[in-house]
C-alpha positions as CSV (number, residue, x, y, z in Angstrom):
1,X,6.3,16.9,-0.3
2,X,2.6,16.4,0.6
3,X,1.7,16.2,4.3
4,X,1.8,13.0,5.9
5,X,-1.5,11.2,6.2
6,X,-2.0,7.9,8.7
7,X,-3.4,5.7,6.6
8,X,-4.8,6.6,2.9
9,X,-8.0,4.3,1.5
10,X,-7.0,3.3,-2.0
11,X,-10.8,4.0,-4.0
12,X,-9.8,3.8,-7.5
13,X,-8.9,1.5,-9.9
14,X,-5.6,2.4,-11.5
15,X,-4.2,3.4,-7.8
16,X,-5.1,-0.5,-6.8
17,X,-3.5,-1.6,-9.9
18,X,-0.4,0.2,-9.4
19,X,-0.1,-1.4,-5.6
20,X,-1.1,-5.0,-6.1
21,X,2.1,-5.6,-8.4
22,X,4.1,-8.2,-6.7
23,X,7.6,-5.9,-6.9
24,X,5.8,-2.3,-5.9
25,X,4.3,-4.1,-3.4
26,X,7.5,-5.3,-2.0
27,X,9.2,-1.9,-2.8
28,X,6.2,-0.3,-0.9
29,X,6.5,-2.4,2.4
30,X,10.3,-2.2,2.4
31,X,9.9,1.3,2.2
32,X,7.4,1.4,4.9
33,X,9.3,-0.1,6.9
34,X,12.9,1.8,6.0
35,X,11.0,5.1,6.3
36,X,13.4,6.6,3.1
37,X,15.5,5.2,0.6
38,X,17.0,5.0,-2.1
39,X,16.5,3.3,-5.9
40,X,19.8,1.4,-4.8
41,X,19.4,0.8,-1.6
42,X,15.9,-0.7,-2.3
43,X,17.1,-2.6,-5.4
44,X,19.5,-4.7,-2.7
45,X,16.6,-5.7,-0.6
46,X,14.7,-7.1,-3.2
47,X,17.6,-8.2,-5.5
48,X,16.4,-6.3,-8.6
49,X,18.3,-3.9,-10.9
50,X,18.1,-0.9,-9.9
51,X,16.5,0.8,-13.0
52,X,13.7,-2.1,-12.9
53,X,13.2,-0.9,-9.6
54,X,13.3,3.1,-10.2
55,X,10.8,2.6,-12.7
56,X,8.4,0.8,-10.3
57,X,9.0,3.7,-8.0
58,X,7.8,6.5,-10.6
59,X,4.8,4.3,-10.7
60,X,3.7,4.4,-7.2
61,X,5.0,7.9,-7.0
62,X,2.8,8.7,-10.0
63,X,-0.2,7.3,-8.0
64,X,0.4,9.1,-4.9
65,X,1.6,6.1,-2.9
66,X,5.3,7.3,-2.6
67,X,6.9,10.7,-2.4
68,X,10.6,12.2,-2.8
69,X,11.9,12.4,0.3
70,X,14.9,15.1,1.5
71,X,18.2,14.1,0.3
72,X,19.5,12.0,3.5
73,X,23.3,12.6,2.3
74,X,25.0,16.0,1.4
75,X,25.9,15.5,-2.5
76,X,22.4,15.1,-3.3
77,X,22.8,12.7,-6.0
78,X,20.6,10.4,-6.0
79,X,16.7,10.5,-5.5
80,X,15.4,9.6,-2.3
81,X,12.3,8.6,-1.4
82,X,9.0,8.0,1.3
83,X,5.8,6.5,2.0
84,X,3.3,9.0,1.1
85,X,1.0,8.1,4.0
86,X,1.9,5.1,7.3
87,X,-0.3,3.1,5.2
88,X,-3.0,2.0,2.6
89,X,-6.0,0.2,3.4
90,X,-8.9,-1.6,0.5
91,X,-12.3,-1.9,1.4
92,X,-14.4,-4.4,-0.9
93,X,-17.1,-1.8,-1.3
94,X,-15.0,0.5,-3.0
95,X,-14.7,-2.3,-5.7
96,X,-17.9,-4.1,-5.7
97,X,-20.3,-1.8,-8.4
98,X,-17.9,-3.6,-11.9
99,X,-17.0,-7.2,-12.0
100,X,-13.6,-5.7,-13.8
101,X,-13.2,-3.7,-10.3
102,X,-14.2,-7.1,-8.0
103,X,-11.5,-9.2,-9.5
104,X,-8.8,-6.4,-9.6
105,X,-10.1,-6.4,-5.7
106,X,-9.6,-10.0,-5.5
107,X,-6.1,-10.3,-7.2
108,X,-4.7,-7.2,-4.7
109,X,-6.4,-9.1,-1.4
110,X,-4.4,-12.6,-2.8
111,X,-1.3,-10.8,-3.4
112,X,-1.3,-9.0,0.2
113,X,-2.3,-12.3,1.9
114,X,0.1,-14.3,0.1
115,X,2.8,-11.6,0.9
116,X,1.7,-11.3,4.7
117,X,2.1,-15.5,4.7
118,X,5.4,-15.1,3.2
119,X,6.8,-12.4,5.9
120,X,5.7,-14.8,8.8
121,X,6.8,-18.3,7.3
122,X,10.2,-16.4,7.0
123,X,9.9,-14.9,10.5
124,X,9.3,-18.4,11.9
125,X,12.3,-20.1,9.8
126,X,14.6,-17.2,11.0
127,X,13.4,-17.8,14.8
128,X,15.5,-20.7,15.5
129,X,18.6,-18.8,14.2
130,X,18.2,-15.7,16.6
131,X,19.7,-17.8,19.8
């Protein structure tokens, strides 16, 4: 397990890539947010099969964004895993010197916005049902 880090700036292309997927991006902020889990228990959240969903972690784990984790129950049998760092952060500079680089930019910063939009509009409809 590498050490954690409080926020790591994503710089390359295949890294940004790997994050702006709509599913690894989900899987990432659910894991954020659970601090470990599971294949399983991260398939539930975002109502995928779970081997669509192991697969999408082995690509953010192969890109540094997500770690194994210690097994959180005592059989061990199934892979647990964690953020790599509290966060990522993208910086336009980092992706401004290839127009191939400045779209893949573009298409990350849409997909985070659209994502972020989607987290409040939820927060707001759930609101009125908290009491």
């Amino acid at each position: 397990m590498t050490d954690r880090k409080r926020d790591r700036r994503i710089q390359d292309l295949g890294t940004l890539k790997a994050i702006a997927h709509p599913l690894r991006m989900q899987l990432y902020r659910a894991l954020t947010i659970a601090r470990t889990a599971t294949a399983s228990q991260l398939a539930e959240q975002v109502d995928e099969a779970v081997s669509l969903v192991s697969y999408h972690l082995r690509k953010l784990a192969e890109h540094g964004l997500i770690e194994q984790a210690e097994p959180q129950t005592a059989d061990g049998r199934e892979r647990w895993w964690q953020p790599a760092s509290d966060g990522v952060s993208i910086h336009d500079e980092d992706f401004s010197d290839a127009p191939e680089k400045a779209a893949a930019h573009t298409a990350a910063s849409r997909l985070f916005f659209d994502q972020r939009a989607d987290l409040y509009r939820r927060f707001l409809d759930e609101r009125a049902h908290w009491g």
